[in-house]
C-alpha positions in Angstrom: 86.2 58.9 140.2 83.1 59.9 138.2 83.2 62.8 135.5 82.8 66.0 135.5 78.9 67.2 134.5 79.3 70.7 136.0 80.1 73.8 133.8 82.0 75.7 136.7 83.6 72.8 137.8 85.1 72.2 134.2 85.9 75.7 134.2 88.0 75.7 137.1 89.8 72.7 136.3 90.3 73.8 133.0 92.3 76.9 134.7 93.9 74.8 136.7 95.3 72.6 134.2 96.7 75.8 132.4 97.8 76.7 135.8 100.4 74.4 136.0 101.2 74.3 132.2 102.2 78.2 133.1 104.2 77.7 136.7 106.0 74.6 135.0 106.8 76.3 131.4 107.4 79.8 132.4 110.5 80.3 130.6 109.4 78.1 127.6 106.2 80.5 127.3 107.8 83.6 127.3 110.6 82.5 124.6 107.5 81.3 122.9 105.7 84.6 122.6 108.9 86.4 122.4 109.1 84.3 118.7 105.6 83.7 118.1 105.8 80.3 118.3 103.6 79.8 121.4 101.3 76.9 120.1 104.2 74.8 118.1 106.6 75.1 121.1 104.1 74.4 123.7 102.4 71.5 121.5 103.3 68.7 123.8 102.4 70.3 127.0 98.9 71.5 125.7 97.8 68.1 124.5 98.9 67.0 127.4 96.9 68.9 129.8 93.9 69.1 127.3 94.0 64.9 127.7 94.0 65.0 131.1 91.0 67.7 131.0 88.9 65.0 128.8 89.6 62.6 130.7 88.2 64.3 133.8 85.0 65.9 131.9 82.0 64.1 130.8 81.9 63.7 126.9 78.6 65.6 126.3 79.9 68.7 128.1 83.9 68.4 126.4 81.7 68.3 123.3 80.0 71.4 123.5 82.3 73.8 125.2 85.3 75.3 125.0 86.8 75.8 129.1 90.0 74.8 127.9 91.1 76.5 125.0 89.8 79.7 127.0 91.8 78.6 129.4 94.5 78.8 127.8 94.1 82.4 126.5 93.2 83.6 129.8 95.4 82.0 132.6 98.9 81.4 130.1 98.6 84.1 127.8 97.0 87.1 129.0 99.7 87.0 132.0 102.1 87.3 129.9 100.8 90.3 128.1 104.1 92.3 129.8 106.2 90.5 127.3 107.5 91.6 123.8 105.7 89.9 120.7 105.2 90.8 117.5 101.5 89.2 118.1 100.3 92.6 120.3 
């Protein structure tokens, strides 16, 4: 399988990654925000995900962007911007 070189195809499996990190963690990630202890709880799953997005992206283009960390704000945590934190 070759890499990825495309911007909007990094993207979109960047959001897909973070996807299934939210459908499979749902629970974990509200208790998480609930106790503002999203990235320490959800350590293992992140890394996790963010090794499989490197390993799917060309080097140059993991190098100078930042899909998946967005990612992560906008799929996981702006959906759960109905739940109680002390964070917003």
């Amino acid at each position: 399988m070759s890499l990825i070189e495309a911007p909007e195809q990094a993207m979109r499996l960047a959001r897909a990654i973070c996807s299934d990190v939210s459908l499979y963690n749902e629970e974990k990630i509200v208790r998480a925000i609930e106790q503002d202890t999203f990235f320490d709880s959800l350590r293992a799953e992140l890394e996790e995900g963010r090794d499989l997005y490197r390993s799917r992206v060309s080097p140059d283009l993991y190098g100078r962007t930042n899909y998946y960390d967005r990612a992560i704000v906008d799929v996981i945590l702006r959906s759960k911007g109905h739940v109680k934190s002390r964070i917003w």
